[in-house]
N, C-alpha and C positions, 0 to 999 in steps of 0.2 A: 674222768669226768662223770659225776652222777648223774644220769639222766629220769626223770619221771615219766612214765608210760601210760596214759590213758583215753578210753574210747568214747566220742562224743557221733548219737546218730539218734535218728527221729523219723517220723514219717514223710515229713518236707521240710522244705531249708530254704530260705532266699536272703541272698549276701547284697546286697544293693549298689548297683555300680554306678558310683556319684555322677559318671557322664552320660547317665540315661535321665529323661524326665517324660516326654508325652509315653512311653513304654520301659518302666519300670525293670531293667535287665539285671540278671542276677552274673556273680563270678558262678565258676564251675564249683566250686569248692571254699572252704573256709577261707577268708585271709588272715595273714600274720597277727594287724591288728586286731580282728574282731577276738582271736584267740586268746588274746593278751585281756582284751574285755570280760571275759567268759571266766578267765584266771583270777578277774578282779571280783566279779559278782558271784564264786564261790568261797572266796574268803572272806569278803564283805567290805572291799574299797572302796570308796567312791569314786576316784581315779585311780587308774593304774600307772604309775610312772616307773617301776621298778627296770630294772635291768635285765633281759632274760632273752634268750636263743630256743625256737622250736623249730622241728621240723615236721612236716603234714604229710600225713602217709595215705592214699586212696582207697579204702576196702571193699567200696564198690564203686562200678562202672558210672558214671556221669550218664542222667536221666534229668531231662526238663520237662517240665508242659506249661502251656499259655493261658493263663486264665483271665478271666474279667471280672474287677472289684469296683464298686462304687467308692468315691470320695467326698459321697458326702458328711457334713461337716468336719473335713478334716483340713478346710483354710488352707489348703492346700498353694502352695505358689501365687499369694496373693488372692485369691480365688473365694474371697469370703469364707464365710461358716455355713454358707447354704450348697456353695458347690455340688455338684453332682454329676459327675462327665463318667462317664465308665474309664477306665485305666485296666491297661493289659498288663498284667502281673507273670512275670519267668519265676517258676518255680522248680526246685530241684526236690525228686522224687527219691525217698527212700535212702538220703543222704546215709553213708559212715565214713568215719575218719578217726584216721589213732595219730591219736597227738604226743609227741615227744619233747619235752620241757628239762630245760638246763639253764638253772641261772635264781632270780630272787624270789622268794616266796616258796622254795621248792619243799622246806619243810612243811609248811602251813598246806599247802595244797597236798601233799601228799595224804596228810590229816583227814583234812575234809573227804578228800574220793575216795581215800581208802575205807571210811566209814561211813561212807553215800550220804554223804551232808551238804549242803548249800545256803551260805546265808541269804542271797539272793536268787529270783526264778533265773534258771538258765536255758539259753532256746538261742536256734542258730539261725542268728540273724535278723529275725522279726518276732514279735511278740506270741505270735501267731504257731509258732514251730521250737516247741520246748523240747527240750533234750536234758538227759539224765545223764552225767559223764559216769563211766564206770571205769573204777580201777582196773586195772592188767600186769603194772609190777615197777620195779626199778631195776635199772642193769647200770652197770657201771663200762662205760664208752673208751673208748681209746679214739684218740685223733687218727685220723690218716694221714700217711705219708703220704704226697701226691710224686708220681716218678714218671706220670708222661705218659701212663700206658693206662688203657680202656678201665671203667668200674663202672657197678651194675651199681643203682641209686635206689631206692626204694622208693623214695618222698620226693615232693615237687623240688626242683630248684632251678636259684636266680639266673635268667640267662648270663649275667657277666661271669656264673660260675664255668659256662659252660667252654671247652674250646672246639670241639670237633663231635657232632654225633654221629655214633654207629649204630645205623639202620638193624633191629633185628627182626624176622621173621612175625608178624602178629602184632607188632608195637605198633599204636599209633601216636601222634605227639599233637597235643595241642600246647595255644601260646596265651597267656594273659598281660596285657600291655595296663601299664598305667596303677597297679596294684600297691594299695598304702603299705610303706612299709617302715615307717616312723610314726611317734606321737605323741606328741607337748603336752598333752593334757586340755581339761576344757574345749575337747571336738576339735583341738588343733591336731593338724597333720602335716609333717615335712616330706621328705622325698619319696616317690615313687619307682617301681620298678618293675622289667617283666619276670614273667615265671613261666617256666617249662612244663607239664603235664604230660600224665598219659591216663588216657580218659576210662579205659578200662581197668586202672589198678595196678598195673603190668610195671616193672621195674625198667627204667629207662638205663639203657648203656651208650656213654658219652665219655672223650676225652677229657677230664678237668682243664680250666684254663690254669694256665702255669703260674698261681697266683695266689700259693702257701701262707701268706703272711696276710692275706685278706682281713679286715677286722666285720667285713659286712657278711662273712659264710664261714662255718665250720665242717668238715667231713666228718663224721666219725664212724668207727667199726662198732655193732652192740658185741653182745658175750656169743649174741648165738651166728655173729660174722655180717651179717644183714649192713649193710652201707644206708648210712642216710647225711641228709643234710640238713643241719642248725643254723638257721638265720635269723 
């Protein structure tokens, strides 16, 4: 399995979580879909519909802070063009993230980041927090056998991957409920799911669920042994 490897980070980051509206809350981290957005607006899609599996690795520790924006005229929820109610904005400080890609477009994007190109501005999440994706390489992956015993994960993954965690020394875990993880196209989006973290970057070790033939996750091993997960 060829995988593409590269790092998307900025000075602040806000993911927008569709179930927030008087206080604007961000995920901790990239999701699936916006990555798939970010894939499209360096090659120059207009939609992304293509086929493709990543996984999202934390390079650094989860940082938010609370700010206050005006929306005025931004008609916001009905709210005319005159609006102006202050709104509290989650923003994520000092965001990085290495993004691992396996699946369609992998030639063309290699292209582009490997020669710091973009057809369209890229920035995570809001207009507001551009980001430069920078190359880091391709490795050629090996699936995992899963046989029931403990693996150290590198990258977020989907709780149904999970069957049992093992608590280690310094880990902590957070959870994301509700996270897009499908997308029709035209701001359509199908099922949801949650996601496991660790807020500091730290590699989670958990049982796999015993659930080899999954078509919603993939395990793989890189060249240099590092475990991650493609979803």
């Amino acid at each position: 399995m060829d995988v593409l490897v590269f790092d998307i980070r900025g000075s602040l980051a806000h993911f927008r979580r569709p179930d927030t509206t008087n206080t604007h809350a961000t995920y901790p981290f990239i999701p699936y879909t916006t990555v798939r957005g970010l894939a499209g607006s360096i090659i120059g899609l207009p939609d992304f519909n293509g086929e493709a599996r990543v996984g999202i690795r934390l390079m650094s520790p989860v940082h938010t802070s609370v700010q206050q924006m005006s929306m005025l005229g931004k008609g916001w929820l009905g709210g005319g063009p005159d609006i102006n109610r202050p709104t509290a904005i989650e923003i994520i400080v000092a965001p990085h993230y290495r993004i691992y890609w396996s699946g369609d477009y992998y030639g063309e994007l290699k292209e582009f980041i490997s020669n710091s190109r973009s057809h369209y501005h890229t920035y995570l999440g809001s207009a507001f927090a551009l980001t430069f994706p920078r190359y880091i390489g391709t490795c050629s992956c090996s699936v995992l056998e899963l046989t029931g015993e403990p693996i150290s994960c590198m990258t977020v993954i989907p709780m149904d991957a999970v069957g049992k965690l093992v608590p280690t020394p310094g880990t902590q875990y957070g959870r994301i409920g509700g996270m897009h993880c499908e997308y029709h196209g035209d701001r359509r989006f199908g099922i949801t799911t949650s996601v496991l973290y660790e807020p500091m970057g730290n590699p989670i070790v958990f049982v796999p669920r015993n659930n080899g033939d999954s078509k919603d996750y993939t395990f793989a091993k890189t060249e240099q042994g590092e475990i991650i997960c493609l979803w």
